[in-house]
C-alpha positions as CSV (number, residue, x, y, z in Angstrom):
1,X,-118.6,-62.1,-38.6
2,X,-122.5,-63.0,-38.4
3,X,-123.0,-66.5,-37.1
4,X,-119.9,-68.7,-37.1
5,X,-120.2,-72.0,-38.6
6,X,-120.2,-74.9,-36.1
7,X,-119.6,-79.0,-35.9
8,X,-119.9,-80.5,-33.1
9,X,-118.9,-84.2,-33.3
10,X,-121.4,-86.8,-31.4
11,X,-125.4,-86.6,-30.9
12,X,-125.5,-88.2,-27.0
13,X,-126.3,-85.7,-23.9
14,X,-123.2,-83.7,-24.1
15,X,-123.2,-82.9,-28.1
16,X,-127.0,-82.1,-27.8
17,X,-126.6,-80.3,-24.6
18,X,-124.0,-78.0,-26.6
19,X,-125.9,-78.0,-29.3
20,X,-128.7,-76.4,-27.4
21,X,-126.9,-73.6,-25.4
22,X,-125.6,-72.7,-28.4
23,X,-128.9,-72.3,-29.8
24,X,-129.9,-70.1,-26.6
25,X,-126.9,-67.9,-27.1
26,X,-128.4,-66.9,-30.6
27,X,-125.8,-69.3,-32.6
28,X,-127.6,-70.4,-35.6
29,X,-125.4,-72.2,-38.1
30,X,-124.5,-75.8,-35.7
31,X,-124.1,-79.0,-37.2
32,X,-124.0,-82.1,-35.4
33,X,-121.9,-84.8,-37.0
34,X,-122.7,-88.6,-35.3
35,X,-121.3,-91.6,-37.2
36,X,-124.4,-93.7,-36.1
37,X,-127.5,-94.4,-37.7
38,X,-129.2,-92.6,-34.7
39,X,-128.6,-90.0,-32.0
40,X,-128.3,-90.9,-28.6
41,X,-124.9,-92.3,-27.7
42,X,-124.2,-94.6,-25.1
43,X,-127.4,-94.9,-24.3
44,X,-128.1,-95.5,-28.1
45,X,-125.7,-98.4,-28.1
46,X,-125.9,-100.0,-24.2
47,X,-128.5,-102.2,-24.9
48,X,-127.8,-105.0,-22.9
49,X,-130.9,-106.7,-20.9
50,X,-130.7,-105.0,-17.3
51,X,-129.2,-102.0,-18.9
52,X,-130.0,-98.7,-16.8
53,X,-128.6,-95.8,-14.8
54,X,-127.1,-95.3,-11.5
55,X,-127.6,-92.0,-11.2
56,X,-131.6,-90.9,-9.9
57,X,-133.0,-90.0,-13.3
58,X,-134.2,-86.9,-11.5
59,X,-131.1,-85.4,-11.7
60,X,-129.4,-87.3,-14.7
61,X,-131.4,-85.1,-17.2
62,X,-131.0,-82.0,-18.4
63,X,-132.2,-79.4,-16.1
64,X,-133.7,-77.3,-19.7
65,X,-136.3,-80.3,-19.9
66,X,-137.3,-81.8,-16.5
67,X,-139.5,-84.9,-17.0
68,X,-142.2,-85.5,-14.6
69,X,-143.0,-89.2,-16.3
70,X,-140.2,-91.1,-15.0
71,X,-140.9,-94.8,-14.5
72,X,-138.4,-95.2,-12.0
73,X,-136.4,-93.4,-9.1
74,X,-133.3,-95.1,-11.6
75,X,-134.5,-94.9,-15.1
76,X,-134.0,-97.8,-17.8
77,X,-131.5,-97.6,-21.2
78,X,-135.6,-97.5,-23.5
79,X,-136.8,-94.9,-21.0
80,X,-133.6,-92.5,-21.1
81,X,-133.5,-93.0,-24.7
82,X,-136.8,-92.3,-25.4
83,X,-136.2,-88.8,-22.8
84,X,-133.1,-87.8,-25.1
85,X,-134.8,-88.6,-28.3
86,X,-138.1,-86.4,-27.3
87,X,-136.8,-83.8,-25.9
88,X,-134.2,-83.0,-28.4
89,X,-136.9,-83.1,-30.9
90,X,-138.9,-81.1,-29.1
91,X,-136.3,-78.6,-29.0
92,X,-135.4,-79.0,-32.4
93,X,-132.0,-80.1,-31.9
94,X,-132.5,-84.0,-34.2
95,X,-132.8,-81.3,-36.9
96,X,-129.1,-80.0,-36.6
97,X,-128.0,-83.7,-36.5
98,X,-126.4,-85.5,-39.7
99,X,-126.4,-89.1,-38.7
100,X,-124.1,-92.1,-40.4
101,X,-121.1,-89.2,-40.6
102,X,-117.9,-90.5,-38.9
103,X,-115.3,-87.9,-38.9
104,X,-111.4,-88.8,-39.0
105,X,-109.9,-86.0,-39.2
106,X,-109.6,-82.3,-37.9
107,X,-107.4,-79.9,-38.9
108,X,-106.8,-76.3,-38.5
109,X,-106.1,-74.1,-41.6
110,X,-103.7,-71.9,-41.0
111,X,-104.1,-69.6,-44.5
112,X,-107.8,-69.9,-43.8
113,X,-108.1,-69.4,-40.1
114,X,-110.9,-72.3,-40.1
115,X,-111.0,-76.0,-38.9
116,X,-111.3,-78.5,-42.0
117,X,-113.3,-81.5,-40.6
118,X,-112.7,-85.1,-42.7
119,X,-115.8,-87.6,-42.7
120,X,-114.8,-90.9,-43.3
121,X,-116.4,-90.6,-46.9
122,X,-113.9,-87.8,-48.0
123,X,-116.6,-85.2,-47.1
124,X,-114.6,-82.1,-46.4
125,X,-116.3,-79.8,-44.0
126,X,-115.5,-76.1,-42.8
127,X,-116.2,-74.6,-39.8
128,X,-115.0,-71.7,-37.6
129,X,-115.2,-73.8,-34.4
130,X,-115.4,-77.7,-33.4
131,X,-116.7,-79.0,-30.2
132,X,-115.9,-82.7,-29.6
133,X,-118.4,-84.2,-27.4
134,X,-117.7,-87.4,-28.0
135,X,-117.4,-88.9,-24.6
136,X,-115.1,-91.2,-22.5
137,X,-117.3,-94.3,-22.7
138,X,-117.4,-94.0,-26.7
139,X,-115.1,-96.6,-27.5
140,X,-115.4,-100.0,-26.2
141,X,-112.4,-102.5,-24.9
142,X,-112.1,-106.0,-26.0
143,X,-108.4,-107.8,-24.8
144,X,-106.4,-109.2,-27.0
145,X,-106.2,-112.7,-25.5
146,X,-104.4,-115.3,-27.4
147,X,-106.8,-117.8,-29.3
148,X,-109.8,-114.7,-29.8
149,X,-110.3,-115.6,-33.3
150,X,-110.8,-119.7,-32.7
151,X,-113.8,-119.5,-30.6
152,X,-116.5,-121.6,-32.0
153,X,-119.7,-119.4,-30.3
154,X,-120.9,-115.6,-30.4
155,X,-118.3,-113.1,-28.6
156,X,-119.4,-109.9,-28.4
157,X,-119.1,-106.7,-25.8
158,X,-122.1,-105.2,-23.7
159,X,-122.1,-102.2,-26.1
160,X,-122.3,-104.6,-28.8
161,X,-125.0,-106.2,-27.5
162,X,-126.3,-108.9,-30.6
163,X,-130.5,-109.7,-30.0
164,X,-130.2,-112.3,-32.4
165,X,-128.0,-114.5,-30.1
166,X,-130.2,-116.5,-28.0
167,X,-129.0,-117.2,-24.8
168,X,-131.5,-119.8,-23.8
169,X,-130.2,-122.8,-22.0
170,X,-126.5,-122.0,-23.7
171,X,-123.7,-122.0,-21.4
172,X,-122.3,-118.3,-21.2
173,X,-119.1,-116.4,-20.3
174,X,-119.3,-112.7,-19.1
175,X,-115.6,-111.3,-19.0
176,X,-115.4,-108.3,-16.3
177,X,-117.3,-107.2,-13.5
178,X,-117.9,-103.5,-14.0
179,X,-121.0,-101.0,-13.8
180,X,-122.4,-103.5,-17.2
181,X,-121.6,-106.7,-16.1
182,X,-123.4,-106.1,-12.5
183,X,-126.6,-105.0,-14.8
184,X,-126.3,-107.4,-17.6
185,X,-125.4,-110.7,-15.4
186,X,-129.1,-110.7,-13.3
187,X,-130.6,-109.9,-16.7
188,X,-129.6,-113.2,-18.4
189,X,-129.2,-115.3,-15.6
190,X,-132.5,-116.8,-15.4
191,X,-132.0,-117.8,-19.5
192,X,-129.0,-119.5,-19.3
193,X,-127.7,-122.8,-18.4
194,X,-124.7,-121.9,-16.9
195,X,-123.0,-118.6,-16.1
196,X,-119.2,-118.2,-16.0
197,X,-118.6,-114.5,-14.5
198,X,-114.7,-113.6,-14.6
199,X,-113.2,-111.6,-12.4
200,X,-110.0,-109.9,-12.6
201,X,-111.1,-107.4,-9.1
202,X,-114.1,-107.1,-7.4
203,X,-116.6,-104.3,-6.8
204,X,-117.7,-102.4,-4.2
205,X,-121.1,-103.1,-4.5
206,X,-123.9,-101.2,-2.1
207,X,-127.9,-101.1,-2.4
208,X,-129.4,-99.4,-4.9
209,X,-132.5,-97.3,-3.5
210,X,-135.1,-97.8,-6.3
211,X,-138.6,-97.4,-6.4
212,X,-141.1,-97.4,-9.0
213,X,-142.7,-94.1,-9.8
214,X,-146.7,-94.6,-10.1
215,X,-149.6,-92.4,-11.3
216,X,-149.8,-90.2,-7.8
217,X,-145.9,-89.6,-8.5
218,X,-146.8,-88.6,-11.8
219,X,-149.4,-86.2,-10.8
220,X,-147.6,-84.8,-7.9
221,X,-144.8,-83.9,-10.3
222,X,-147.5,-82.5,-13.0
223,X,-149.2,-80.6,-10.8
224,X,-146.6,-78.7,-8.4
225,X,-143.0,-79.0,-10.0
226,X,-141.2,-77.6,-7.1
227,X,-141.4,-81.1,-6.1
228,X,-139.7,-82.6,-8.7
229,X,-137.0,-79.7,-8.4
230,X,-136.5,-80.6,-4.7
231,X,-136.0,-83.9,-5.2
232,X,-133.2,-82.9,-8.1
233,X,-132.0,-80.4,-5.2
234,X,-131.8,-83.3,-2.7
235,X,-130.3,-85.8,-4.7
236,X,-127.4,-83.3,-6.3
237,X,-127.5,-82.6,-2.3
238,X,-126.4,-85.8,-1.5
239,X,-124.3,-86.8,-5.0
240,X,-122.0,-84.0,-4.0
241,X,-121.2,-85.2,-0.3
242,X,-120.9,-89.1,-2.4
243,X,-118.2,-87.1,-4.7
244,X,-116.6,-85.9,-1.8
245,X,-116.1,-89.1,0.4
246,X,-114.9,-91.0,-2.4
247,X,-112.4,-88.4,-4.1
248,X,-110.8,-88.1,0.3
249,X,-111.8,-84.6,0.4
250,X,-114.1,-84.0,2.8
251,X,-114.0,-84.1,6.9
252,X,-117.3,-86.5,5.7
253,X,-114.9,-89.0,3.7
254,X,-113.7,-91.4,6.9
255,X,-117.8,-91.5,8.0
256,X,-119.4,-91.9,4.8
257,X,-116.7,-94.5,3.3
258,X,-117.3,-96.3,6.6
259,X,-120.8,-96.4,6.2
260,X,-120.6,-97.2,2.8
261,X,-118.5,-100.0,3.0
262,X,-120.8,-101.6,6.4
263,X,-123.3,-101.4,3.8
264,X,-121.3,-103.6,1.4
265,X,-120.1,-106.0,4.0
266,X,-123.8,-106.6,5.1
267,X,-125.3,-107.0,1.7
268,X,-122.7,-109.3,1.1
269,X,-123.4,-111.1,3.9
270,X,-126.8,-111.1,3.4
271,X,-126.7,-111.9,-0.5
272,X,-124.2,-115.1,-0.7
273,X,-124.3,-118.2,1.0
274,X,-121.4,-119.4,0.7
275,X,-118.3,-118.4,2.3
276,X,-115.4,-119.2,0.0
277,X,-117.8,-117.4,-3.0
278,X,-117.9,-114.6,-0.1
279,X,-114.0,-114.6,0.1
280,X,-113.6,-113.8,-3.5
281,X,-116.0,-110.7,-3.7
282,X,-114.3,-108.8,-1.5
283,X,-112.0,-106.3,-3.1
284,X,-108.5,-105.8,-2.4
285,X,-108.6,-102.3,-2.8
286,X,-109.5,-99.0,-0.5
287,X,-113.2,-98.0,-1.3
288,X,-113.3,-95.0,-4.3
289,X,-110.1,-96.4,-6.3
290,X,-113.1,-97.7,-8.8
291,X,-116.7,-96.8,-9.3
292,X,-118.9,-97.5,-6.8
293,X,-121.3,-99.9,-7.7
294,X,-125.1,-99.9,-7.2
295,X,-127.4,-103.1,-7.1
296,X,-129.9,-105.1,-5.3
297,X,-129.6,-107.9,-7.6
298,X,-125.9,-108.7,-8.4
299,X,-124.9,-110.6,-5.4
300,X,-128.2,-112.8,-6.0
301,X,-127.2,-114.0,-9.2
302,X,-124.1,-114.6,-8.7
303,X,-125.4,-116.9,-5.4
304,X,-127.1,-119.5,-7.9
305,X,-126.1,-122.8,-8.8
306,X,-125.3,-122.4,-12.4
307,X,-123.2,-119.7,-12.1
308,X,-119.6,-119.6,-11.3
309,X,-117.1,-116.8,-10.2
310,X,-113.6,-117.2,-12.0
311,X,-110.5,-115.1,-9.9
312,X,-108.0,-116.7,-12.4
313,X,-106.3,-114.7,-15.4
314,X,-107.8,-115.6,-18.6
315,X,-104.6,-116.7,-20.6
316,X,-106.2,-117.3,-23.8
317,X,-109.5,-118.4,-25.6
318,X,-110.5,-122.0,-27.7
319,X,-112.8,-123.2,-29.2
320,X,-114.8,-124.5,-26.5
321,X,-114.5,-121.7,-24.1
322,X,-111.4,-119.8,-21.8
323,X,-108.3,-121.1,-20.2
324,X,-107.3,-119.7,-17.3
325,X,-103.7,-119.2,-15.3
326,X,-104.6,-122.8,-13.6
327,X,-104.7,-124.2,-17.0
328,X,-108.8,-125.2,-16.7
329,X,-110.8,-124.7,-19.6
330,X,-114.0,-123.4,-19.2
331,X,-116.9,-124.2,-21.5
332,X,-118.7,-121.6,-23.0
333,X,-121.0,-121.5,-25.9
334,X,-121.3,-117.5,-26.0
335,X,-118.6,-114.7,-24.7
336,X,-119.8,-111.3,-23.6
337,X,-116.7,-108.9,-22.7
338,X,-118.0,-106.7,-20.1
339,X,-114.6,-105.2,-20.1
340,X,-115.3,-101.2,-20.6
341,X,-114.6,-98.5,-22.6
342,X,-111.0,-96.8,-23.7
343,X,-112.0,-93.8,-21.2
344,X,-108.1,-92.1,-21.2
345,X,-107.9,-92.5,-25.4
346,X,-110.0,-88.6,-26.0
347,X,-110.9,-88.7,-29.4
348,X,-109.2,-91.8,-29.9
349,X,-109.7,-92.7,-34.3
350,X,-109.7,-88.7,-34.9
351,X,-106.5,-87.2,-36.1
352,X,-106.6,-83.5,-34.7
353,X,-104.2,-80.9,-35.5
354,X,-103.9,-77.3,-34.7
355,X,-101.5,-74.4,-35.5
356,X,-98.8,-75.3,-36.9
357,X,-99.4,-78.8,-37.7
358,X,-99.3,-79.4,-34.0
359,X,-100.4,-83.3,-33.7
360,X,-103.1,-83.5,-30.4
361,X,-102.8,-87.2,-29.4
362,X,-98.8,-86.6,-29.6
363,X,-99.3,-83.1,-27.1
364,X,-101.5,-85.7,-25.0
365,X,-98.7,-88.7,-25.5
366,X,-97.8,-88.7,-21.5
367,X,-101.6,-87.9,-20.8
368,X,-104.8,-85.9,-22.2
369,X,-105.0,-82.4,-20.3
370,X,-107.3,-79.4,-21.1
371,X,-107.6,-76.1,-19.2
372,X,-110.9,-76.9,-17.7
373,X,-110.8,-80.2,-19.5
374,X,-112.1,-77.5,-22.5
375,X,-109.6,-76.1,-24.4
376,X,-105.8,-77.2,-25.3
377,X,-102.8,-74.2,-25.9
378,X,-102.5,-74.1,-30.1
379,X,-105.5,-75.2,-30.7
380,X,-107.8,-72.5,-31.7
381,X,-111.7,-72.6,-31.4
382,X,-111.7,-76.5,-30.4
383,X,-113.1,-77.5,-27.2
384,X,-113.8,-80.3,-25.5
385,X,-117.3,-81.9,-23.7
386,X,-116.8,-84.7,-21.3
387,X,-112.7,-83.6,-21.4
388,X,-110.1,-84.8,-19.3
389,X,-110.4,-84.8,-15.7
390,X,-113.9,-84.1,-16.1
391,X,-115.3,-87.4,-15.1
392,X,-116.9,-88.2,-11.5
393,X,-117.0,-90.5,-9.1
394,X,-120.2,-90.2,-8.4
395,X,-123.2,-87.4,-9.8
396,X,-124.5,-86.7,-12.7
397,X,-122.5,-85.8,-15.5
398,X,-125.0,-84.0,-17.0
399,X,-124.6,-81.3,-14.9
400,X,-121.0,-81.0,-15.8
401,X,-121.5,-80.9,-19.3
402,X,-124.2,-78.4,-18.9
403,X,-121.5,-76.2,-17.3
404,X,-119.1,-77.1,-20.1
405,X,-122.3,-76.2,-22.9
406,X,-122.5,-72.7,-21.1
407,X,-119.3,-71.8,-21.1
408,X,-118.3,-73.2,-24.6
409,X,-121.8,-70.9,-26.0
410,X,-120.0,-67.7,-23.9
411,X,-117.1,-68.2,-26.5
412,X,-118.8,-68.7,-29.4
413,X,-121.1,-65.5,-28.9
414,X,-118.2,-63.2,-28.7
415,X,-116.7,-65.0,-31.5
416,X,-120.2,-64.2,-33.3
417,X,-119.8,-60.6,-32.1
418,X,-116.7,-59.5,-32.9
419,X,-115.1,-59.6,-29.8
420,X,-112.7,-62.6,-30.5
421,X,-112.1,-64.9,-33.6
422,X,-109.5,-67.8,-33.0
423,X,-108.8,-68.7,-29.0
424,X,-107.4,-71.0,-27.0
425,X,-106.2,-70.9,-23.6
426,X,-102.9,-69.7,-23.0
427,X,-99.9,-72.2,-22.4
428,X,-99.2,-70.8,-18.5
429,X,-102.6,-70.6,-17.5
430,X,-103.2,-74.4,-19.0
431,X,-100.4,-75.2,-17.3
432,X,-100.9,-73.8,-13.7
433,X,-104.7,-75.9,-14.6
434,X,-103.0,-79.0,-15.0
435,X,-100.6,-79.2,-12.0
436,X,-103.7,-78.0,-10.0
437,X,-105.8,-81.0,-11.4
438,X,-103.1,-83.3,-10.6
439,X,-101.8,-82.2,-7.2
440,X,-105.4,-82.1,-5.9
441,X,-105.9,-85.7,-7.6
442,X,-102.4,-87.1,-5.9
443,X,-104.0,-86.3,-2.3
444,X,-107.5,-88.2,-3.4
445,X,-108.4,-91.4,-2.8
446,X,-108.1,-92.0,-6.5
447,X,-104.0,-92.0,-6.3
448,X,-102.0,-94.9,-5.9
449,X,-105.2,-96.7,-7.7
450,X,-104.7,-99.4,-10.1
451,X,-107.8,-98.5,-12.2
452,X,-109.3,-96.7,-15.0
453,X,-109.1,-93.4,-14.0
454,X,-104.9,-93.5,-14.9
455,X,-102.8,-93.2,-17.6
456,X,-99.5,-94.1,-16.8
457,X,-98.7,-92.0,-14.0
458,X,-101.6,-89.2,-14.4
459,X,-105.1,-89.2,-13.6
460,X,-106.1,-88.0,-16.5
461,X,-110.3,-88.6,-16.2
462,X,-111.6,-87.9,-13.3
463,X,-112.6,-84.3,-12.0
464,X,-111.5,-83.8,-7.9
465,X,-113.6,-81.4,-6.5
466,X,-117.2,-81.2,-5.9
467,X,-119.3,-80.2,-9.5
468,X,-120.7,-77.1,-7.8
469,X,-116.7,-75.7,-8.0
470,X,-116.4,-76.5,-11.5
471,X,-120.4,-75.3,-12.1
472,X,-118.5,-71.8,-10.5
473,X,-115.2,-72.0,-12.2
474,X,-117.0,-72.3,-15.3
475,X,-119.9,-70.3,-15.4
476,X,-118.3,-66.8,-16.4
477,X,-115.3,-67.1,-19.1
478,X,-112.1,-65.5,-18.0
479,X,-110.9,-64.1,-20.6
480,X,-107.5,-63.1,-19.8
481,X,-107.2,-67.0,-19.4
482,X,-107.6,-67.3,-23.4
483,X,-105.6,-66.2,-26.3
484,X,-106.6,-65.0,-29.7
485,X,-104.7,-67.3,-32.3
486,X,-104.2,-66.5,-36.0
């Protein structure tokens, strides 16, 4: 059939990263729809003052495009950015990009044996297959608290961030705790006047082993890149054994948990004064049922004068600021929800259907599941980057959507050559997937969790083995696994 026609929806790392393997398999006719102004993703919208990674920038790049110029051993939001931007031009991927296209809708055509894709505009689009790679932290979460609309200030959410609010000297409420707030809170708390942090559970929260990277780094890297490909080696070395403590299955899990969370109790220790604040940073949960949190500067800020740690429910919102369960109102002249992103919703806003009309969010209504968190029974030529249970604890996910790049570009060059033309994986083999993913993920430390990794009674985000298995299970298509639909 020549080269089939291709849309992949979002321009971040994993709708580039596709974008390019396709590229290198010889596919020629891609699109890349993103409904911003600009590629990137969410390092395109997290522009919130401290914003960075907490993954060693060594390894959260593509491994196509290593970058001997990193600033830092943890690179900033501007300088991974920047990294994306370049080096997707310099592979010529912006050129495959359409920016300012949302789509809404995706459905398959039956009578046409093709995918109709709906921008919000009423641009219909045709394509033989659709990659969504539009993420799990896409979507940002702002409660519905009673009294939202009355507040007299600013209220806006990390991903949201607004430039044009000046925080100087105001008094200002960060709402959540998470892998933003712990960035966001030391970046404006030197501006404001007083800092109101609430906390509905707290981190684990362990040092962060920066450094600056200077000139001789630089060179070193330049010169002899086996360098920079050892330290990658070391640090996916020692991301995998973190991945493996945390998800409970490895005989390194009691050791490494221990000595993760003596490193917590001592920083803690270390960091804040005062006992009672003390008493309500440590969390009430096992270590691994959330992210694990690094920083060498939360704990710091929130030891200050001005700034106050909240336990209390927020119960609704005034004018003037938040009440809380014990009725107390507190003052606020700006809101920031640091609250997170809908990471269970997959491709929450899109209506999708397949053959036979078949509705995807009402196949995913108890939970989203995907045979390698790729590809769902009945829906032909659609696949999934950054699907369900492909999230980690810990590593970078780069590395798993590289995997999920590769093996998407293996489909689409038999599709190009004839040897396939509408799959999907087979209902069994989906199935016999998903009770793997979910047995293995009831014995991890992730079950039982009260956190964002569930939906209802599923774990529906997070991967549970180490991402060398899924870089294996994924780097030669099966295909008795898939199905040729008409």
């Amino acid at each position: 059939m020549g080269s089939p026609r291709v849309v992949v929806i979002g321009a971040g790392f994993g709708g580039l990263g596709v974008a390019h393997a396709l590229r290198e398999a010889g596919v020629t006719d891609v699109t890349v729809l993103e409904r911003a102004p600009e590629v990137g993703g969410v390092w395109r919208d997290n522009t919130y003052p401290g914003a960075a990674c907490d993954v060693p920038t060594p390894l959260y790049s593509w491994s196509w495009a290593p970058n001997p110029d990193w600033g830092r051993r943890y690179g900033t939001q501007p300088e991974i950015l920047a990294y994306l931007r370049r080096t997707a031009d310099e592979a010529g991927l912006i050129d495959l990009v359409r920016t300012g296209v949302e789509v809404k809708a995706a459905e398959y055509d039956e009578s046409r044996r093709r995918w109709r894709v709906t921008t919000g505009d009423g641009e219909t689009i045709e394509a033989d297959v659709v990659v969504s790679a539009v993420g799990q932290l896409s979507n940002p979460v702002v409660p519905d608290i009673p009294g939202a609309a009355t507040f007299a200030g600013p209220a806006f959410h990390s991903a949201h961030w607004r430039p044009d609010v000046d925080l100087t000297g105001k008094r200002v409420a960060v709402v959540g705790t998470g892998a933003s707030a712990i960035q966001l809170v030391p970046g404006i708390v030197d501006r404001v006047a007083g800092l109101t942090v609430f906390q509905r559970s707290a981190p684990y929260v362990v040092p962060k082993p920066d450094q600056a990277y200077g000139p001789r780094h630089h060179q070193l890297f330049r010169r002899r890149p086996w360098t920079q490909q050892l330290e990658r080696r070391t640090v996916f070395w020692l991301s995998e054994q973190l991945n493996a403590a945390l998800g409970g299955d490895s005989w390194l899990s009691t050791p490494l948990t221990t000595l993760l969370r003596g490193a917590w109790r001592l920083k803690l220790r270390r960091q804040v004064r005062d006992p009672a604040l003390r008493r309500r940073l440590v969390p009430d949960y096992p270590i691994g049922c959330k992210r694990l949190l690094f920083s060498n500067d939360w704990y710091p800020a929130l030891d200050r004068d001005h700034v106050d740690v909240v336990t209390d429910r927020v119960t609704g919102i005034e004018p003037g600021g938040l009440r809380t369960a014990d009725r107390r109102l507190h003052e606020a002249d700006v809101i920031i929800w640091g609250t997170g992103f809908a990471a269970t919703e997959f491709l929450a806003g899109v209506e999708v259907r397949g053959a036979g009309g078949t509705d995807l969010h009402e196949v995913w209504a108890d939970g989203a599941r995907a045979h390698l968190g790729l590809t769902v029974p009945g829906f032909p030529n659609l696949f999934c980057v950054y699907g369900p249970n492909t999230n980690l604890g810990g590593s970078s996910i780069i590395g798993m959507m590289e995997a999920q790049a590769g093996w998407i570009a293996q489909v689409v060059r038999r599709v190009a050559d004839g040897g396939a033309r509408r799959v999907a994986v087979r209902a069994e083999v989906a199935d016999a997937w998903d009770r793997e993913m979910q047995s293995r993920l009831s014995r991890s430390a992730w079950a039982g969790c009260d956190s964002w990794y569930r939906d209802g009674t599923r774990i529906t985000t997070n991967w549970p083995g180490l991402v060398q298995e899924y870089v294996e299970r994924t780097a030669v298509v099966d295909w008795s696994e898939l199905e040729e639909i008409g």
